[in-house]
C-alpha positions in Angstrom: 12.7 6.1 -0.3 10.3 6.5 3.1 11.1 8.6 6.0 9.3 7.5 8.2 11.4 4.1 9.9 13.8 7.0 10.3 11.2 9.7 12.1 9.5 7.0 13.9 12.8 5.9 15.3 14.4 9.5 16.4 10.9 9.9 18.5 11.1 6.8 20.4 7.9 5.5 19.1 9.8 1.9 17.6 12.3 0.3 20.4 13.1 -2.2 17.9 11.9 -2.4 14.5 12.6 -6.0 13.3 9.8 -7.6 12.2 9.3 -11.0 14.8 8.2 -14.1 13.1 6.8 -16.1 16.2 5.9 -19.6 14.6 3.9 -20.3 11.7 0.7 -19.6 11.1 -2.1 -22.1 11.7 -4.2 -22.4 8.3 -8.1 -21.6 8.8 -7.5 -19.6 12.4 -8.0 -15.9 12.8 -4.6 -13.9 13.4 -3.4 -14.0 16.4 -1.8 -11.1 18.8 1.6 -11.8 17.1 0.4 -11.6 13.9 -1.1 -8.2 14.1 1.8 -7.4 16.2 3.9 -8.1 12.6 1.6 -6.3 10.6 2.0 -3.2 12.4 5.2 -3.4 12.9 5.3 -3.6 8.9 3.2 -1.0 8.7 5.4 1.3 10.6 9.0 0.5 10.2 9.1 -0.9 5.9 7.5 -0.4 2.8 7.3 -2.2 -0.2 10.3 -1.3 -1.9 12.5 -2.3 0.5 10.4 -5.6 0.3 10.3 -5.7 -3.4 14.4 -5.6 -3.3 14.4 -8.0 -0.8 12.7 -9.9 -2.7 14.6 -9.8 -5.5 17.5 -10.7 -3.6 16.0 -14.1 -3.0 15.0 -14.8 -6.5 11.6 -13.5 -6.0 11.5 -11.2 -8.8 7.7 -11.6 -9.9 5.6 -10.8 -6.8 5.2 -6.7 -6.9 1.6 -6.2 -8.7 0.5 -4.3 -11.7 1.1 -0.6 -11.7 -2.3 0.0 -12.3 -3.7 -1.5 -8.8 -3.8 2.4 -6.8 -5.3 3.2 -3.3 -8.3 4.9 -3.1 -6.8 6.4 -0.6 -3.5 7.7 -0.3 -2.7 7.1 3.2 -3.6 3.1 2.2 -1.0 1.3 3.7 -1.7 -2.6 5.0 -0.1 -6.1 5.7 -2.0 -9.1 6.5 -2.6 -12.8 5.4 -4.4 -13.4 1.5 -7.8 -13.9 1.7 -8.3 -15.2 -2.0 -11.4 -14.7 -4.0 -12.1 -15.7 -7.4 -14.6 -14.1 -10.2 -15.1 -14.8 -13.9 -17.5 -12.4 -16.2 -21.2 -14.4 -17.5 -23.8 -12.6 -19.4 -26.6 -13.7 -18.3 -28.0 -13.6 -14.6 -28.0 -17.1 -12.9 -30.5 -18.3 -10.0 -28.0 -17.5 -7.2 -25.9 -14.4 -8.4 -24.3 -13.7 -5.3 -24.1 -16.7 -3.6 -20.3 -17.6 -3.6 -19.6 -14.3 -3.1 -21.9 -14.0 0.0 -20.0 -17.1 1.5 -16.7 -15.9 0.6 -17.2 -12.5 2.5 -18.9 -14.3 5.3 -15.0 -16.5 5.8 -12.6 -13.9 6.0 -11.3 -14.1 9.4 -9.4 -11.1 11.5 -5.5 -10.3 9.9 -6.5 -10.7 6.3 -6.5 -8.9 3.4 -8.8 -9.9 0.5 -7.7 -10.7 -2.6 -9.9 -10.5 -5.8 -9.2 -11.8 -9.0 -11.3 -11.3 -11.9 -9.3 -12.4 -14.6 -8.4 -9.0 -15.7 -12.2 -7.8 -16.2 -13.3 -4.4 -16.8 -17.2 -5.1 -17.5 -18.1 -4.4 -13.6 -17.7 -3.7 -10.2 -17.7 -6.6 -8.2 -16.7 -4.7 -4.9 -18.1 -1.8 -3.3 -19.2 -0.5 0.1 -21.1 -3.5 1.8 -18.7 -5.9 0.8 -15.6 -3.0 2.2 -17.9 -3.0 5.6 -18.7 -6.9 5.9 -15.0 -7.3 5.5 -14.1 -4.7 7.9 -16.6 -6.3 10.8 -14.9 -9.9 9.9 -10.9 -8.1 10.8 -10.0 -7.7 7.5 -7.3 -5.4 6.9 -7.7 -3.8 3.6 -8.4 -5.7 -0.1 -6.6 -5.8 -3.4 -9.0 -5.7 -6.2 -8.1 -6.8 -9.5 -10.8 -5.0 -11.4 -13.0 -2.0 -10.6 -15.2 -0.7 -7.4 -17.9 1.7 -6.9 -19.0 3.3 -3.9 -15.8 5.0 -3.5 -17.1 7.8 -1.2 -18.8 5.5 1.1 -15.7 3.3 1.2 -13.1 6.4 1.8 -15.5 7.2 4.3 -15.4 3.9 6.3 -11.8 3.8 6.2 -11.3 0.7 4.7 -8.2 0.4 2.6 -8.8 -0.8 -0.9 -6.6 -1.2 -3.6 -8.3 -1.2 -7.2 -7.6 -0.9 -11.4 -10.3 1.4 -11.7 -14.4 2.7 -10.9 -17.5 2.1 -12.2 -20.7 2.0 -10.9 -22.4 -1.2 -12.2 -23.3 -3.9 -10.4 -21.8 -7.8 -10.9 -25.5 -9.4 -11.4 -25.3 -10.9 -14.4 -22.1 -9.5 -15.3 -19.7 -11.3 -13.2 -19.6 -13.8 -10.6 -18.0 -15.6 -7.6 -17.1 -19.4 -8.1 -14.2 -19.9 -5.3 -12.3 -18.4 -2.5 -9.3 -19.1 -0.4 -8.0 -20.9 -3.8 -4.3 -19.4 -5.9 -5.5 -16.3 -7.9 -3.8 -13.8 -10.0 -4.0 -10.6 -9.1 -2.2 -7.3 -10.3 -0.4 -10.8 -12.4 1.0 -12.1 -9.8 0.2 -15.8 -8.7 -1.2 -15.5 -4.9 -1.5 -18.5 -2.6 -4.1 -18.0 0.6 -2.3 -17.1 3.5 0.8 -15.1 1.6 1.5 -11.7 3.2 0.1 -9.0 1.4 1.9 -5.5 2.0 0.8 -2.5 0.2 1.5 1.2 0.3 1.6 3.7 -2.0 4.5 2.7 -3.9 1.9 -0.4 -4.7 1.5 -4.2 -3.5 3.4 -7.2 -2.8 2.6 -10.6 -2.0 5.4 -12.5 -0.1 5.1 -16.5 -0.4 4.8 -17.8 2.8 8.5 -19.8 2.9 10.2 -16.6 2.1 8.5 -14.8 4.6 11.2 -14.7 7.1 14.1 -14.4 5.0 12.4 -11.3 3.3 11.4 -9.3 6.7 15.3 -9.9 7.6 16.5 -8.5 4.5 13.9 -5.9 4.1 14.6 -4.5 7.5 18.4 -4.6 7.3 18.1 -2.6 3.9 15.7 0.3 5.6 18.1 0.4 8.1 21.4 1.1 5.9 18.7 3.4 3.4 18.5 5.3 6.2 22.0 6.0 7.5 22.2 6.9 3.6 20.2 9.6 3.1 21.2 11.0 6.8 24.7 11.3 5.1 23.5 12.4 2.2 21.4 15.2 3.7 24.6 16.1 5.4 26.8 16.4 2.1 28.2 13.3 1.3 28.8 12.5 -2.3 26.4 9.4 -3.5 29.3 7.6 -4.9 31.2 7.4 -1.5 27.4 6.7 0.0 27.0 3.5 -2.1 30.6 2.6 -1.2 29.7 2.0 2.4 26.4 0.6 2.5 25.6 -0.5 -0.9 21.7 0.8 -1.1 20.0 2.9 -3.6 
């Protein structure tokens, strides 16, 4: 359970936190205002339990990641569109190692998050603290790396939110390698289509499919809303029992 829809509330700082859905997105165009009006409001008012049981309700019961994906940080908390990318391990250096990857990075546009799938490898690092500042300059909001990083000082840092299994500090060449972007991934084993919404916090990550988008956000919010008025009574005294009676949260 989170505080802070609660705290944010009682100081005035959130005159209303449901999460707007203004039309969809256009494919292949940078965020706009109302987008990164969503994401904050995310960001401030839900997190992802709430969104994984909201989920849940709606059949959704595969799209919270892998345990093992933690912040580097933990004050990493992000939303934004899936920015895909897709490696697979080699062993043996080709004549354009970073190539794809290059191009991929170069393509994120502002309000996503990127996405990296590695097909579960532990041999490298195929992100790091160029790649967290290219992404950063291009509006990304944070990434969710399937696999290891390095330059985890560097990245903490620049203040870019990343989500990782694990460090190490070798490099890809001739380890690992790009071949796609902005294709379906898995990632934390959970199938992610480019431009899902990508919420992680502490608790962990979930990607929301874009048709269920505004059903979840509904559901999410009217769930932190009742979680709240819960553990207000329950602070006070109540008895859990007669708490789940009336709003049927826990």
């Amino acid at each position: 359970m989170d505080q802070k829809s609660t705290d944010l509330k009682e100081h005035g700082r959130v005159s209303d936190p449901t999460p707007k859905i203004l039309g969809p997105r256009t494919p292949g165009k940078p965020a706009r205002k109302s987008d990164l009006e969503l994401f904050e409001n995310i960001e401030r008012t839900l997190y992802t339990a709430v969104i994984a049981d909201s989920l849940d309700e709606l059949g959704q019961r595969d799209r919270a990641m892998r345990e093992y994906l933690r912040p580097l940080h933990p004050d990493c908390t992000f939303a934004g569109w899936a920015r895909t990318i897709m490696c697979v391990d080699l062993s043996y250096i080709p004549p354009d190692p970073y190539g794809t990857e290059i191009e991929a990075v170069d393509s994120i546009l502002p309000g996503e998050v990127v996405v990296v799938s590695t097909q579960d490898s532990k041999r490298n690092a195929p992100w790091g603290e160029l790649l967290s500042t290219a992404a950063r300059a291009r509006g990304a909001r944070g990434a969710v790396v399937d696999g290891l990083v390095r330059d985890v000082k560097k990245i903490q840092q620049l203040g870019f939110p990343v989500f990782a299994v694990g460090i190490k500090p070798v490099d890809s060449k001739g380890r690992g390698l790009v071949i796609d972007y902005n294709v379906p991934v898995r990632c934390g084993e959970v199938l992610v289509h480019p431009g899902d919404l990508i919420f992680a916090d502490y608790d962990g990550v979930v990607a929301i499919p874009a048709g269920v988008l505004d059903e979840t956000l509904r559901l999410a919010t009217r769930k932190a809303s009742s979680e709240n008025h819960s553990r207000k009574e329950l602070m006070e005294g109540a008895y859990l029992s007669d708490v789940y009676g009336k709003y049927g949260v826990l």
